[in-house]
C-alpha positions in Angstrom: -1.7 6.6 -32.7 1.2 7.1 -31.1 -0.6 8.1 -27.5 -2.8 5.3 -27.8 0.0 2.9 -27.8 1.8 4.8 -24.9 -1.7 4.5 -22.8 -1.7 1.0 -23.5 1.7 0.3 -22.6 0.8 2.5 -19.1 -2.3 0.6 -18.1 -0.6 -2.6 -18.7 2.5 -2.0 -17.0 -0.2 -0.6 -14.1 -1.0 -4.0 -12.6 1.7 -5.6 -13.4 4.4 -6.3 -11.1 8.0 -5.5 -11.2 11.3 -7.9 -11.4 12.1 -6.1 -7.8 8.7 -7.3 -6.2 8.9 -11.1 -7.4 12.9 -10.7 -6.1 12.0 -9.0 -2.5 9.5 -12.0 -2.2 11.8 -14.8 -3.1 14.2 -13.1 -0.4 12.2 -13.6 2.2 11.9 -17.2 1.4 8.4 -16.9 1.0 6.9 -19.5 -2.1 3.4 -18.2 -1.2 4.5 -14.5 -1.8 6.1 -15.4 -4.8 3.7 -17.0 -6.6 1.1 -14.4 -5.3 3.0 -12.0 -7.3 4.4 -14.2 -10.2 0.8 -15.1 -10.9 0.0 -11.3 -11.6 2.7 -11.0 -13.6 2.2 -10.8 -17.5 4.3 -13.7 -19.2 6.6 -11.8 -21.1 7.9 -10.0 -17.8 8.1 -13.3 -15.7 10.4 -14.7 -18.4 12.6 -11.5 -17.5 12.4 -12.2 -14.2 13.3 -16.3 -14.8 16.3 -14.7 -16.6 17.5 -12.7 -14.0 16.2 -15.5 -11.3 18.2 -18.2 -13.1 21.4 -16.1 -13.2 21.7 -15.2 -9.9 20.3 -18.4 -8.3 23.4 -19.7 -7.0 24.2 -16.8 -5.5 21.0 -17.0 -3.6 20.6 -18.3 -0.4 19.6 -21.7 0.4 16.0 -20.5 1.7 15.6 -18.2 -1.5 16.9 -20.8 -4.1 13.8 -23.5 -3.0 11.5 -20.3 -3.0 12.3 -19.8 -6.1 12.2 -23.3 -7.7 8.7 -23.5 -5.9 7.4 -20.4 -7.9 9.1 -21.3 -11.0 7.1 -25.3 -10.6 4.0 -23.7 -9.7 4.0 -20.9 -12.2 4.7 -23.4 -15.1 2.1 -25.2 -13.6 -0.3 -22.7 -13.5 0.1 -21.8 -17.2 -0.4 -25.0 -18.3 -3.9 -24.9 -16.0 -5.0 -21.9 -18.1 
């Protein structure tokens, strides 16, 4: 049972993107990038990332900060499309 959950928790983790790769995306100042990758992202682990995101967003650059609000609008937008 207890490899059947761990092989579950592997291929789901497989395709799903990290904090660091929705981060290195908002750095660039790219929305597009962003959202590619928050849309792959499961929605337990993007409301990790809006944690982190939301802490550190006034520490971000100008460019970054509107990067991010743009995922975070579409994203929330995107859920609600679903």
């Amino acid at each position: 049972m207890i490899a059947r959950i761990k092989a579950g928790r592997k291929e789901a983790e497989a395709g799903n993107p990290s904090v660091q790769d929705l981060v290195q995306a908002i750095q660039k100042g790219s929305a597009r990038a962003g959202l590619a990758v928050a849309k792959q992202m499961t929605e337990s682990r993007f409301r990790q990332v809006k944690t982190v995101m939301d802490a550190i967003s006034p520490l971000l650059p100008l460019k970054a900060a509107l990067a991010w609000e743009g995922v975070e609008a579409a994203h929330d937008i995107y859920r609600r499309m679903k």
